[in-house]
C-alpha positions in Angstrom: -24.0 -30.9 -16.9 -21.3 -28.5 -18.2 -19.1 -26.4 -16.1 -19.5 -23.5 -14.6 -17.8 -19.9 -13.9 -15.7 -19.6 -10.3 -14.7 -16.2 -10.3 -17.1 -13.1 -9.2 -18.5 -11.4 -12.1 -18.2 -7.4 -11.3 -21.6 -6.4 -12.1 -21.9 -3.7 -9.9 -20.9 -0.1 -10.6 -18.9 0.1 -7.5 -15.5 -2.1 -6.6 -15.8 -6.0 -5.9 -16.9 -4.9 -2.3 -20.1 -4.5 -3.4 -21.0 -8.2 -3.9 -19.5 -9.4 -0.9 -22.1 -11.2 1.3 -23.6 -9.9 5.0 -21.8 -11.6 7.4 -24.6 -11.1 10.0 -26.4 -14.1 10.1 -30.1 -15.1 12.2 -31.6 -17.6 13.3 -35.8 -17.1 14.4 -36.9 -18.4 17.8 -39.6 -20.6 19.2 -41.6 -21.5 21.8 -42.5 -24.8 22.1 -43.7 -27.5 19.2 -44.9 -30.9 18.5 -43.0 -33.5 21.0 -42.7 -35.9 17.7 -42.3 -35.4 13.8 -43.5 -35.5 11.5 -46.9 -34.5 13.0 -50.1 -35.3 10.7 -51.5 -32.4 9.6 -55.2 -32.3 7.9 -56.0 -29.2 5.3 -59.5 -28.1 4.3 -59.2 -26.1 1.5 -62.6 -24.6 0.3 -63.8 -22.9 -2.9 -61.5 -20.6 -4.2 -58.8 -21.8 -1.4 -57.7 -24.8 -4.0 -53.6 -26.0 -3.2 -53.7 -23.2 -0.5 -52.8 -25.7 2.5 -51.1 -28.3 1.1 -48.7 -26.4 -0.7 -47.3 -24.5 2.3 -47.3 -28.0 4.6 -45.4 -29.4 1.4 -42.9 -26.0 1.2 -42.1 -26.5 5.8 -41.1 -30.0 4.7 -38.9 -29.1 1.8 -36.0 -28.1 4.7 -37.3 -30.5 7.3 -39.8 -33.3 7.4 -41.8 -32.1 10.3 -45.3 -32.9 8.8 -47.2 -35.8 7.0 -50.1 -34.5 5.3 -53.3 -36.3 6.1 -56.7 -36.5 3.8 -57.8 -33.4 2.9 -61.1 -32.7 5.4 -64.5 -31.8 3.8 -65.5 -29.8 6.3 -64.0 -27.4 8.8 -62.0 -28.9 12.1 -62.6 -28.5 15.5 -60.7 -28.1 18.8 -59.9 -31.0 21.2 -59.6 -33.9 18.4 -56.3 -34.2 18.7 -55.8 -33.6 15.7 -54.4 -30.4 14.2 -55.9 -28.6 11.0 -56.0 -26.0 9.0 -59.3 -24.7 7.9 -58.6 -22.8 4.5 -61.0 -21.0 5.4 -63.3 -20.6 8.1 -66.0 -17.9 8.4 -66.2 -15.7 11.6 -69.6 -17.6 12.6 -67.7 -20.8 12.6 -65.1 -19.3 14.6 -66.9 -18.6 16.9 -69.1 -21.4 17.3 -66.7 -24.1 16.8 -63.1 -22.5 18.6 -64.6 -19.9 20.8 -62.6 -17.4 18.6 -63.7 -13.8 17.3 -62.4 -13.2 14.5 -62.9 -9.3 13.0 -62.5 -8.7 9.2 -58.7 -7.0 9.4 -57.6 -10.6 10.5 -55.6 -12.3 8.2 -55.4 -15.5 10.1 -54.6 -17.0 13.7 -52.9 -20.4 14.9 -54.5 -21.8 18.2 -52.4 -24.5 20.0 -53.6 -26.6 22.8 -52.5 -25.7 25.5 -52.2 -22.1 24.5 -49.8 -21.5 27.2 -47.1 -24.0 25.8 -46.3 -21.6 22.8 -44.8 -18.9 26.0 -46.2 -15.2 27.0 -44.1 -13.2 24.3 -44.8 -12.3 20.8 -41.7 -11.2 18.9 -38.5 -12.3 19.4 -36.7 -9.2 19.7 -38.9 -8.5 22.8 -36.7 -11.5 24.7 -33.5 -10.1 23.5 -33.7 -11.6 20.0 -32.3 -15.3 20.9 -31.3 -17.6 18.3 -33.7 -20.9 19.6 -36.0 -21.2 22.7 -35.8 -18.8 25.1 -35.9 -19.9 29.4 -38.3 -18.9 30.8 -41.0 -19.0 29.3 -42.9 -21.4 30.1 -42.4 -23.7 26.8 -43.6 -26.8 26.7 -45.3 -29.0 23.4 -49.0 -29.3 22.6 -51.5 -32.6 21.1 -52.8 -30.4 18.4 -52.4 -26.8 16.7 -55.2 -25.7 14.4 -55.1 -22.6 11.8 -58.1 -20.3 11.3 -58.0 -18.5 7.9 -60.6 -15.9 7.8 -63.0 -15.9 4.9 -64.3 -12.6 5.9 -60.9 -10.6 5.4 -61.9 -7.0 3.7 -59.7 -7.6 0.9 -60.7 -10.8 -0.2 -58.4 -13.8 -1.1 -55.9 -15.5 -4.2 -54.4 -18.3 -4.4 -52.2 -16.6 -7.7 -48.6 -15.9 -7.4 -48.9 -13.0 -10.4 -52.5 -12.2 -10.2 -52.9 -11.0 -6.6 -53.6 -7.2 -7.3 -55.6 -5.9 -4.3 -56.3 -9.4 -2.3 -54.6 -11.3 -0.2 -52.6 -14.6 -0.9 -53.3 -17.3 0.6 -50.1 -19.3 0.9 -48.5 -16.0 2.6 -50.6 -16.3 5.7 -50.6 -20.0 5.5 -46.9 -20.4 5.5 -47.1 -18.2 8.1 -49.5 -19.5 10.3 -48.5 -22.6 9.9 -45.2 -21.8 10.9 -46.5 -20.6 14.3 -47.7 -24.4 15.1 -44.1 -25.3 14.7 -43.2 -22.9 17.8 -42.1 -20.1 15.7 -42.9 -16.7 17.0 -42.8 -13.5 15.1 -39.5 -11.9 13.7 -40.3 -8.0 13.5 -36.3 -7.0 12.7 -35.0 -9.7 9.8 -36.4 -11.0 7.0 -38.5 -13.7 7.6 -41.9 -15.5 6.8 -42.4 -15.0 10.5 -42.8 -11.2 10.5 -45.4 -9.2 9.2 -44.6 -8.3 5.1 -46.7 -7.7 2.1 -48.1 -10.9 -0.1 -45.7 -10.8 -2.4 -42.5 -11.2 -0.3 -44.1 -13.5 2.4 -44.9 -16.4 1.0 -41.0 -17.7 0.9 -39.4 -19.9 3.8 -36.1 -17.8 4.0 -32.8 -18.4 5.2 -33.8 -17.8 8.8 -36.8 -19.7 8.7 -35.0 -22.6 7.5 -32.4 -22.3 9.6 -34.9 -22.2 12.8 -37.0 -25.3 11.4 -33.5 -27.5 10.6 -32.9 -26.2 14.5 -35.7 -27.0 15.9 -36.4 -29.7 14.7 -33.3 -31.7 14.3 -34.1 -35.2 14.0 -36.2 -34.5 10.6 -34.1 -31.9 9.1 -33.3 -32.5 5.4 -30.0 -31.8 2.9 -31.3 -29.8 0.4 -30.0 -27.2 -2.0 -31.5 -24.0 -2.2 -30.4 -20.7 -3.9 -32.8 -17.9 -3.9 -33.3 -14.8 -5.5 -35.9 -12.3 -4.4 -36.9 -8.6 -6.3 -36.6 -7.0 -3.4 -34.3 -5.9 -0.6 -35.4 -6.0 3.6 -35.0 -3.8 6.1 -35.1 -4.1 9.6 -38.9 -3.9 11.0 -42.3 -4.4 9.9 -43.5 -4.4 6.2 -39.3 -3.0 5.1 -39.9 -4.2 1.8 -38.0 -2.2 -1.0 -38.5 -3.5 -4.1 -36.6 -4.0 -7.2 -37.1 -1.5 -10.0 -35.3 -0.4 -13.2 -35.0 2.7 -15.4 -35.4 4.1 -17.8 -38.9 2.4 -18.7 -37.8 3.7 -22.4 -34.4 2.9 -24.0 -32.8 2.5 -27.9 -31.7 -1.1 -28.6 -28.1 -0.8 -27.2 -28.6 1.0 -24.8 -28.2 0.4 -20.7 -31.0 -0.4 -18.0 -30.0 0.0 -14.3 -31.7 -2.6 -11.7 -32.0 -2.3 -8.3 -32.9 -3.4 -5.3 -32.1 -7.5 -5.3 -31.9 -9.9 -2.6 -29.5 -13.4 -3.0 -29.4 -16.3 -0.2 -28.5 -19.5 0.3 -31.3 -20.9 2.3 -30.4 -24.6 2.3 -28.6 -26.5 4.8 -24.9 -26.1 2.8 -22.3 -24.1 5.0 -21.5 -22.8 1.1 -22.9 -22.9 -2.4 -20.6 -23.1 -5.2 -20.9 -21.6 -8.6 -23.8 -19.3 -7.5 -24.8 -17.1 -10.5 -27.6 -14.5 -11.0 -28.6 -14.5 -15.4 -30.6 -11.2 -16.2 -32.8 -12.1 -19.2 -35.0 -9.9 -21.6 -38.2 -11.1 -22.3 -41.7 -10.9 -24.6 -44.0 -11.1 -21.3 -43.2 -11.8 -17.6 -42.8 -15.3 -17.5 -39.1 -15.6 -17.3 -37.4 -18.4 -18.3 -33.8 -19.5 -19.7 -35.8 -19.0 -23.5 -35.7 -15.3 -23.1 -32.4 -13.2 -24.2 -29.9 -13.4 -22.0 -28.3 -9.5 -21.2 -26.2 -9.6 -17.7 -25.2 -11.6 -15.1 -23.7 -11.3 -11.4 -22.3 -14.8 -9.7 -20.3 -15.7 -6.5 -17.6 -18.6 -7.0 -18.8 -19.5 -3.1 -22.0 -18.2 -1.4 -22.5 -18.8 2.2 -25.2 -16.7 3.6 -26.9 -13.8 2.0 -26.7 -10.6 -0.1 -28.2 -7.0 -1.2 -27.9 -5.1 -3.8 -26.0 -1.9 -2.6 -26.0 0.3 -6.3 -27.9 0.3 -9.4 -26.8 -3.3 -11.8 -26.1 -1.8 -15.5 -27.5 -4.4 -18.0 -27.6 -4.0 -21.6 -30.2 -4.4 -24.8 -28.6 -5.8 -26.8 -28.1 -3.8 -30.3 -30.4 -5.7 -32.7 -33.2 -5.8 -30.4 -36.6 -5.7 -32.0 -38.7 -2.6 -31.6 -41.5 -3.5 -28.7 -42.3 -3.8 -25.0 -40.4 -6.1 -22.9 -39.7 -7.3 -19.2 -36.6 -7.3 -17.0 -36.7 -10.5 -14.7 -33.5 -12.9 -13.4 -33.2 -16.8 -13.0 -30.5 -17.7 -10.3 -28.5 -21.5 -10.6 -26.1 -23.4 -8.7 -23.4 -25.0 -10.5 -25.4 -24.2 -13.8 -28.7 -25.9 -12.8 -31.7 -23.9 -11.0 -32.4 -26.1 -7.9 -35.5 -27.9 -7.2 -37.0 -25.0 -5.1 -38.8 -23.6 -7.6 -40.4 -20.7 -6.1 -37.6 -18.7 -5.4 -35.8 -19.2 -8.6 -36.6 -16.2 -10.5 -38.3 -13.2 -10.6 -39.9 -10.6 -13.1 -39.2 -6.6 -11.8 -42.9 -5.4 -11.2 -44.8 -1.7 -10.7 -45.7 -1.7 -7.0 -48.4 0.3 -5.3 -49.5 -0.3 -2.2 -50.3 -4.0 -2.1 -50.4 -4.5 -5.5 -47.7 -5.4 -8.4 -48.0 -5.3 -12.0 -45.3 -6.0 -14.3 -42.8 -3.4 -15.1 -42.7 -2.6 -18.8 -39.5 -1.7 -20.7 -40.2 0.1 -24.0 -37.5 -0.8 -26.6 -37.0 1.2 -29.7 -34.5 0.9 -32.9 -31.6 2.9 -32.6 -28.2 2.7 -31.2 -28.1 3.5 -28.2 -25.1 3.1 -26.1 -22.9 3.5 -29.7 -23.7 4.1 -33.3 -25.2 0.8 -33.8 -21.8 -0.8 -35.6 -22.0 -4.2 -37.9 -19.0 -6.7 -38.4 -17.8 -9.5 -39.6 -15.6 -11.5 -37.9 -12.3 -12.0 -39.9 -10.1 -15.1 -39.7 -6.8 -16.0 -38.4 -8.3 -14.6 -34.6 -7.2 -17.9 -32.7 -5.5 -15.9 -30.1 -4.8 -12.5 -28.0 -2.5 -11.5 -30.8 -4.1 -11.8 -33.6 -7.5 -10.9 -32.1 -10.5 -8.8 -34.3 -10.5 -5.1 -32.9 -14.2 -3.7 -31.9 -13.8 0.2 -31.2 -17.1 1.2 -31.4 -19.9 0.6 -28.3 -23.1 -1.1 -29.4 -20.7 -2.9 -32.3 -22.8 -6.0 -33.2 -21.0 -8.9 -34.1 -21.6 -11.4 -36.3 -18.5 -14.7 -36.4 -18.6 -18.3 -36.7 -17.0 -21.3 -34.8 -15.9 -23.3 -37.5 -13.7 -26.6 -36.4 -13.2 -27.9 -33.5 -10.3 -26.1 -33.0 -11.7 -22.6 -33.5 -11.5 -20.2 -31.2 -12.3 -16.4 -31.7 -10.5 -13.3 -29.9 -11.7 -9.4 -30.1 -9.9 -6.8 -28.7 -11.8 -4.1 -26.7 -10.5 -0.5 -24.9 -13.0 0.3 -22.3 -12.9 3.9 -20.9 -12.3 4.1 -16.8 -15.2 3.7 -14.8 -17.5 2.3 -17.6 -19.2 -1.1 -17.7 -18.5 -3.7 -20.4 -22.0 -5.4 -21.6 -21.6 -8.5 -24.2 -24.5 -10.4 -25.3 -24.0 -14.1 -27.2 -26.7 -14.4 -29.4 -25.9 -18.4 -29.9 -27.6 -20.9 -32.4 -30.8 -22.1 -31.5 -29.8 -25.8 -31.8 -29.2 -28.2 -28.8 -26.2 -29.8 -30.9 -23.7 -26.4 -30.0 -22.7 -24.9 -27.2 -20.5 -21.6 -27.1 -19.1 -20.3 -24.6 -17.6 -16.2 -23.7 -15.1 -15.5 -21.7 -13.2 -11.9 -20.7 -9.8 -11.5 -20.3 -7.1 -8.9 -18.9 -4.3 -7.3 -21.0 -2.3 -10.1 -19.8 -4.4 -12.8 -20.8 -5.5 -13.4 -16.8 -9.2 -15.0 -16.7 -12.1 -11.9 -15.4 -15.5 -13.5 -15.8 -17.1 -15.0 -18.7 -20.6 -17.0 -18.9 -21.0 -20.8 -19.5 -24.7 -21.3 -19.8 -25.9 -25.1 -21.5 -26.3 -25.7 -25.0 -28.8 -22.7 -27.2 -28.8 -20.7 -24.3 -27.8 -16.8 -25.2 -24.5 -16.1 -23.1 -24.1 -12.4 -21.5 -21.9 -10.6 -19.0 -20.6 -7.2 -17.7 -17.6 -6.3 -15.9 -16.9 -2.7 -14.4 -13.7 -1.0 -15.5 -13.1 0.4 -12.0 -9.5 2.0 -12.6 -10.0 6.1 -13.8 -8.0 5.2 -16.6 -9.0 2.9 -20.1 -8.0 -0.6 -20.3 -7.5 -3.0 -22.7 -9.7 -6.4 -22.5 -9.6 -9.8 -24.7 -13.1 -11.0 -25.4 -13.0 -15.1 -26.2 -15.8 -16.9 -27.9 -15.4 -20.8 -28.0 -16.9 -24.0 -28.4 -17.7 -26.4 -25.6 -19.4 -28.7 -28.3 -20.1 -28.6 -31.8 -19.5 -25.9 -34.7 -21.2 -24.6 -37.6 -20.1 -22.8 -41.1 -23.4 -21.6 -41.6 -24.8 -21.2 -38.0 -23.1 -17.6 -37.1 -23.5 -16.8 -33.5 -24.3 -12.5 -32.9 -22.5 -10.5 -30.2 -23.5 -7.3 -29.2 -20.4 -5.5 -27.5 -21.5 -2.1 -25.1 -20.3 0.3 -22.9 
């Protein structure tokens, strides 16, 4: 694995402030739990309900191992066999027959512990003062079993889809979350959390707190993992506070700037800090994002402890030889240069949203210049250093150069006005044989930011000129293996 970037990139239009991360940190509270772990858990997942159960017992265990997942039933459970289950779903007759429980059709789901009184007479935390852990009090104690009912009659219907879910529920939100209320875990109605009540789309993640409060409560089984997320979205402080991430303009000329908002960062695994932490914006043909797609900002923390939000718009750039067409704006996060093996909370694609529904956000990209006259050149040879380095003057200047020895390196020379953002793009040969690098650099030759990413992965980055007044920067494109005569790499230089 190749190295990776330790300085804060300055994405932001605002002063390095910006990215700093939320010192307030939370951790969920329970009441009660299983007396041993891991506790066997039995799923019955019925027609349509497919992975629903098992995916969200799997996802608890990823920060501790606090369940062992038994046979999959073929039927629905039942109360008082000591043994706890989660019937994916149930209809309201069997509810009713079978638990004693009425279920009405604006119920998502319910968790029923035995004894009931074990899991406390509260509901949220913040009602007890908000403690970090198990209240006094309360009357805590553990239970022999815990069973989930997920109601097959809920008006909107169900999906077990992570991008199809327009209009229906999904499944592994109220799983995860109902599930998580056998643990002991009781309803977070100020923080972000799987534990409070939030739309499909934003609740089907264990987040920092939750993991924090699993790790916590359940020491003995709690796991070292690594865990970098990256949500489109930001959380407020009560019920259903999504805001979620969004771009504009939906229209823009090849070179020209998008402005993203509304992002969420956090570490959620068990490391005090994460090193390396970086945020890669990418471009893409359709709304699977992946590290395939062009490459057009990025944002990263040297060290990342807790958690962060977005506080102003992130300027990203088309880059100038785009071709005309609809696109979509998504991100991929990665510690140390790899994406961790959390995979759900690696990356994100911006989407519409209305109501409980999200489509895909589409960015119409047309020829033109935009962001500068659209500006061809070729790099020119000796450019080895600062001194000697190509001059682009012109925003939206695409670049076209070659890394030629071993010992090649090439320098250009930009003047960015005050208060603007620098965008480069690294359009870099699609072979697995080279790997360039780009790197930005202060008048006095001082390191900035830069990006790193593996072998034919496009590079990209954006600083902000905070100062009022135009500065000088030195733009380095290098090898970290192999060169080519004939395999140019492209840069598109903005601001």
């Amino acid at each position: 694995m190749k190295k990776t970037l330790v300085s804060l990139v300055l994405l932001l239009i605002a002063v390095s402030p910006a990215l700093a991360q939320n010192s307030a940190d939370w951790h969920g509270c329970w009441c009660g739990g299983y007396s041993t772990s891991p506790k066997t858990v039995y799923c019955y997942e019925g027609s349509g309900f497919s992975g629903g159960c098992t995916s969200q017992i799997n996802y608890w265990n990823t920060h501790a191992g606090v369940f062992s997942l038994g046979a999959n039933l073929s039927a629905i459970g039942a109360p008082g066999n000591g043994k706890s289950e989660v019937n994916c779903p149930i209809t309201t007759s069997q509810a009713s027959s079978v638990y004693g429980y009425s279920m009405q059709s604006s119920l998502y789901g319910v968790a029923l512990m035995e004894p009931s009184s074990a899991f406390g007479n509260f509901n949220e935390c913040e009602s007890i003062g908000s403690p970090n852990g198990q209240p006094s009090g309360q009357g805590c104690t553990t239970w022999t079993q815990a069973d989930v009912l997920i109601n097959a009659s809920f008006s909107s219907g169900w999906t077990t889809s992570y991008t199809a879910y327009d209009g229906k529920a999904v499944v592994a939100t109220t799983v995860l979350h109902e599930v998580g209320h056998t643990l002991g875990f009781h309803h977070v109605f100020q923080h972000f959390s799987t534990m409070n009540y939030m739309e499909d789309d934003s609740g089907w993640f264990v987040t920092r707190i939750d993991a924090n409060s699993v790790r916590d409560h359940y020491p003995t089984v709690a796991k070292s993992v690594t865990d970098a997320a990256v949500y489109p979205f930001k959380y407020g402080s009560s019920q259903y506070a999504e805001t979620y991430a969004t771009f504009s303009p939906t229209s823009v000329a090849a070179g020209g700037t998008v402005s993203v908002s509304n992002l969420r960062v956090e570490n959620v695994g068990n490391a005090s800090s994460l090193s390396n932490v970086v945020v890669t914006f990418y471009l893409s043909t359709d709304s699977s994002i992946t590290t395939s797609d062009t490459a057009i900002g990025t944002m990263s923390w040297s060290s990342f402890s807790t958690w962060w939000e977005s506080s102003s718009a992130i300027n990203l750039t088309v880059p100038t030889g785009t071709t005309a067409g609809t696109y979509y704006i998504g991100g991929i996060v990665t510690v140390n240069g790899s994406q961790d093996s959390v995979s759900l909370n690696n990356s994100f694609v911006v989407r519409t949203r209305s109501g409980s529904s999200g489509t895909p956000r589409a960015l119409t990209v047309s020829t033109g210049g935009g962001g500068g006259g659209g500006t061809t050149m070729n790099e020119t040879e000796s450019n080895n250093s600062r001194t000697y380095a190509n001059v682009v003057s012109t925003s939206g200047t695409q670049v076209t150069g070659y890394i030629s020895s071993s010992s090649d390196v090439d320098y250009f020379k930009v003047t960015i006005p005050g208060k603007k953002t620098l965008s480069v793009a690294v359009t870099v040969p699609a072979t697995t044989s080279i790997d360039y690098d780009v790197r930005l650099y202060n008048s006095s030759g001082s390191y900035l930011t830069g990006s790193e990413q593996d072998a034919g992965i496009n590079e990209a980055f954006t600083y902000y000129n905070s100062s009022s007044s135009s500065r000088v920067y030195y733009i380095k494109v290098y090898r970290y293996t192999g060169y080519s005569t004939t395999l140019p790499y492209v840069m598109t230089v903005s601001w």
